[in-house]
Each structure stands twice: as structure tokens, then as C-alpha cells.
N, C-alpha and C positions, 0 to 999 in steps of 0.2 A: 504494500500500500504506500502511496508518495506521501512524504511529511515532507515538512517542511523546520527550517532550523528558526526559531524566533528567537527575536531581543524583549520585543514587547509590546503592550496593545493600549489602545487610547478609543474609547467609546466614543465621544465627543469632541474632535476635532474641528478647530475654526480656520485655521491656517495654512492646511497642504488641500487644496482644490476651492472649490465652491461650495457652499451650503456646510450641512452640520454631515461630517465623513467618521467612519471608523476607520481608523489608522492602523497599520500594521506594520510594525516594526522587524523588520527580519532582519537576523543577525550575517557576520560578515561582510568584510569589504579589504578590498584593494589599494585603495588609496589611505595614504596616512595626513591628512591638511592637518596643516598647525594649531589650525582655530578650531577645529571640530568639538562639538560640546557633548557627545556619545561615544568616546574614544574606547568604552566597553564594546562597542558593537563591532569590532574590527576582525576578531578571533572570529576564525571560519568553522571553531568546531564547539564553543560555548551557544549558549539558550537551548529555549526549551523544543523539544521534535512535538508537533503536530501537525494532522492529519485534516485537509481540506475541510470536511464534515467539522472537525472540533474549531475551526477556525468559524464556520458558516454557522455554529450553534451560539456564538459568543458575539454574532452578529445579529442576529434575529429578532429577541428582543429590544433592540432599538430602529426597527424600519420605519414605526410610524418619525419619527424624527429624522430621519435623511429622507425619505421621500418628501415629506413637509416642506421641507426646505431648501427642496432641490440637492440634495448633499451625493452621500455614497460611500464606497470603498477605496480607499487609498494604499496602497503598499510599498515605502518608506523602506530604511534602514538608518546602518549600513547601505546594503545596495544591491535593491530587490532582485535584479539581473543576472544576478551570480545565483538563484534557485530560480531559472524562468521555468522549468515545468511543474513546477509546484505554484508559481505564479498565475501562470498561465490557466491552467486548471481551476482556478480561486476564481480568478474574474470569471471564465467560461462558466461556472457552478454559480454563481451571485447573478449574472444574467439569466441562465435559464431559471431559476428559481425564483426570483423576483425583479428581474427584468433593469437592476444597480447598477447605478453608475460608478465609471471603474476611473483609475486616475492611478498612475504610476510616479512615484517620484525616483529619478534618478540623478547620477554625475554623472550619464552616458559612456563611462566605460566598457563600452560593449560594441556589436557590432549589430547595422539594422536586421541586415539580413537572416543573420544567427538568431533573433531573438521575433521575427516576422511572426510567429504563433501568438504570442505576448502581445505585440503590439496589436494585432489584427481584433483584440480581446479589450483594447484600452482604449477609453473614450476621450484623456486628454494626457498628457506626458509634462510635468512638473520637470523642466531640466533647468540643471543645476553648473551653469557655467562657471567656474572658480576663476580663470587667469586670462586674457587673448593675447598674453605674450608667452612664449613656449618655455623658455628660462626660466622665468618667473611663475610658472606654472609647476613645473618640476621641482623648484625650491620650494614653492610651497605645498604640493602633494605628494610629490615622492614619483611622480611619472610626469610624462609630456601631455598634452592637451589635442593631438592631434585625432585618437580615437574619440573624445567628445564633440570637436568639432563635423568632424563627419558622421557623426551621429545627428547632431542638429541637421546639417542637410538632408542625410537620408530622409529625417522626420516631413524637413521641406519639400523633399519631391515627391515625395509619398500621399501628402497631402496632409498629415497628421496634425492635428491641434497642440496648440504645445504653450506653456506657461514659461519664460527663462527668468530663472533667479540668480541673483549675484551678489554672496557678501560681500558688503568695503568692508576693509582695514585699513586702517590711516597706516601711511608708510610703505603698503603693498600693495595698493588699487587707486593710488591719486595722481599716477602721473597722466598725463595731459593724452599726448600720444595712444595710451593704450584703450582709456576712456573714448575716443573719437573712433578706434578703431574694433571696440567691439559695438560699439554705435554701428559703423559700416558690416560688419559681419553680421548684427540681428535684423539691421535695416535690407539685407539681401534673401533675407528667410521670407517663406511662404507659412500662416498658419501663425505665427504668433498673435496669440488673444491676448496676451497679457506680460509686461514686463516689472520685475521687482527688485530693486535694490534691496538688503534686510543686512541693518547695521548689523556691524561687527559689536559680541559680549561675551562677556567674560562667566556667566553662568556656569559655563562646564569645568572651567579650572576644579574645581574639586573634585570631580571625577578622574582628572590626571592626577592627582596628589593618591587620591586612594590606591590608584595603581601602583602610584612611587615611581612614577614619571616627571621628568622636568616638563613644566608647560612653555613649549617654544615662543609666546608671545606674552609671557609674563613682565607686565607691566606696560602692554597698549594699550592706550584708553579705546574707548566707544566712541564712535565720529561724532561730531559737531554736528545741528541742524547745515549750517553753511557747507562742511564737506560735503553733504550727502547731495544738499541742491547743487552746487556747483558737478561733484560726479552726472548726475539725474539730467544736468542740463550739457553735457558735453558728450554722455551717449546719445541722448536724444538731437544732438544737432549730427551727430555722425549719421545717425537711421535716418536725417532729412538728407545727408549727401548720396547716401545712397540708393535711396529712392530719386533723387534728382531735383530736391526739394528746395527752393532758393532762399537763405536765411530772412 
């Protein structure tokens, strides 16, 4: 029977899709970012093993509240991608049973193609752009950024709905150049509904400490309202160059 490896569940979700979502936390992942505030969910052989069915029973009792309000099922990590047949199978079982909205969040570490079951089962793709300079992507995750990127196109030729988020980090994400330039790179996507900045905090430091981990960005503060509009207004003039858009 397919299980699935979990970190953790969240009933009432406001923050990863639209409407009121149960959120599903699956464990492991690939990348290591500096800033990550779940750095438990990393381990590819820790949480708990369950089975589609125990995942769809621990959803159930709250339908009248996601369909209410337009919501659904979300599946989060780590990085849901790395258990796509156990994913896969979740959404395809949430739709044929009650007909739920599916929403995937990912860091696109993957490939479209490989994961085409998955997607063809998910109603919108939560992705999670961390760097668009390659260097500075790998210092801060541990890998290069080029399988994310071609996963947002896949997404865009494909036709796929897709939601792109981006923490700042003061120090990591304000220079000028790179801001303009993942402007140009979302402003060339097909399907994006929605773009997010979502400041950089410091909440999971203690999660690194439990482990006895050094936290690599100890002592960055949280942007400033002014960083965040200055960033906000510098990819947003890139998405106007590159739709052809005259300031």
C-alpha cells in the first residue's frame, strides 16, 4: 500500500493557496536555504508513514469549511515532489471523492515532465523562487537554480496556473540588477495569477538551535516596509519590460 513520509498537518490554512486549505506537510527535501524556518523537514527518512485513506480521513471532517470558502488541499513540505506518487494519488482521491481543490507548493526542484501525473492532478502550483542569480542561489540553497527555472516554464507552456513567491533578505535579495531581472523572467511567464514577496523572519531560529545547528543568518533583521516596496517596485517594472510595457 503507498504511504507517504509526513512532517505535519495544518486543518486551517490561510496562507499557501486561496480560501481556508488543509495543508500537508511532507517530510524531506533537497535543498538546504539558510533562512528556512522547518529545517526538521529536511531528513528524507524522519515523520510519520501514512496511507492516502489516513491522510483523506483527517481531511473530511472539515469540507464544509474549504468548500465554503472556496479553499482545498494543499501539499507543502519540505518538498512535496520528492513523494509524487503518493502525491499524486492524494489529489486524484480528494477529487474523485469530493471533487477539492488541489494546490501544490513547491521550490521546483524537479522536472515537469517526471512529475506530469502530479501536475495533470493540481489545480494551481505555489512556486517558490528563492534567487535569479545562479551564484547566489547556490550560496544560499546548496544547489543552482536552473532546475527551478525551467520548471516555471514548463509550468508556462503547459498552460499551468501558478502562484510565484519570493522571500527578501536584506543583504541577499536587494540588489538592483537581480530584482529587475526576475521582474523580466516572471514578466515572460504564461499563467501567473499571482505574485508574492513574504518578508524574511527569524521565527524558525529555534528550530536550528534544537538541532545544534548554527543558524547561517543569525542576526539579519526583517526588511523594512521601504525595502520591501522598493524590491515590489523594481520587479514589477522588470514584468513591464518585459511584456513591453513603457514606464
Amino acid at each position: 500500500m503507498l504511504k507517504g513520509r509526513i512532517h505535519s498537518l495544518e486543518t486551517f490554512g490561510t496562507v499557501d493557496g486561496p480560501g481556508i486549505r488543509f495543508v500537508l506537510f511532507m517530510q524531506g527535501c533537497l535543498l538546504k536555504c539558510q533562512y528556512c524556518h522547518n529545517p526538521d523537514t529536511w531528513s528524507l527518512t524522519d515523520g510519520k508513514e501514512m496511507t492516502v485513506d489516513e491522510v483523506l480521513a483527517e481531511i473530511e471532517p472539515y469540507l464544509t469549511y474549504y468548500r465554503s470558502s472556496g479553499g482545498g488541499l494543499t501539499v507543502s513540505g519540505g518538498e512535496a515532489t520528492l513523494q509524487a506518487p503518493f502525491v499524486t494519488e492524494l489529489f486524484r482521491e480528494a477529487k474523485k471523492r469530493w471533487n477539492l481543490h488541489t494546490t501544490l507548493d513547491t521550490n521546483g526542484y524537479n522536472e515537469g515532465d517526471k512529475i506530469r501525473d502530479l501536475l495533470d492532478v493540481t489545480d494551481l502550483v505555489l512556486l517558490d523562487l528563492k534567487h535569479i542569480d545562479n551564484e547566489k542561489h547556490i550560496k544560499l540553497t546548496g544547489k543552482p537554480n536552473d532546475r527551478m527555472l525551467k520548471m516555471a516554464e514548463w509550468l508556462s507552456e503547459h498552460d499551468r496556473n501558478m502562484w510565484i513567491r519570493h522571500v527578501f533578505v536584506p543583504g541577499i535579495h536587494d540588489d538592483e540588477q537581480d530584482l529587475l531581472n526576475l521582474g523580466r523572467f516572471i514578466g515572460g511567464l504564461r499563467g501567473v495569477e499571482k505574485f508574492e514577496i513574504l518578508p524574511y523572519h527569524q521565527m524558525g531560529i529555534y528550530k536550528w538551535q534544537e538541532l545544534g545547528w548554527d543558524y547561517p543568518l543569525d542576526g539579519v533583521p526583517s526588511p523594512t516596509p521601504e525595502e520591501l516596496e522598493r524590491a515590489g517596485r523594481l520587479i514589477e517594472e522588470g514584468r513591464r519590460q518585459a511584456a513591453g510595457v513603457k514606464s
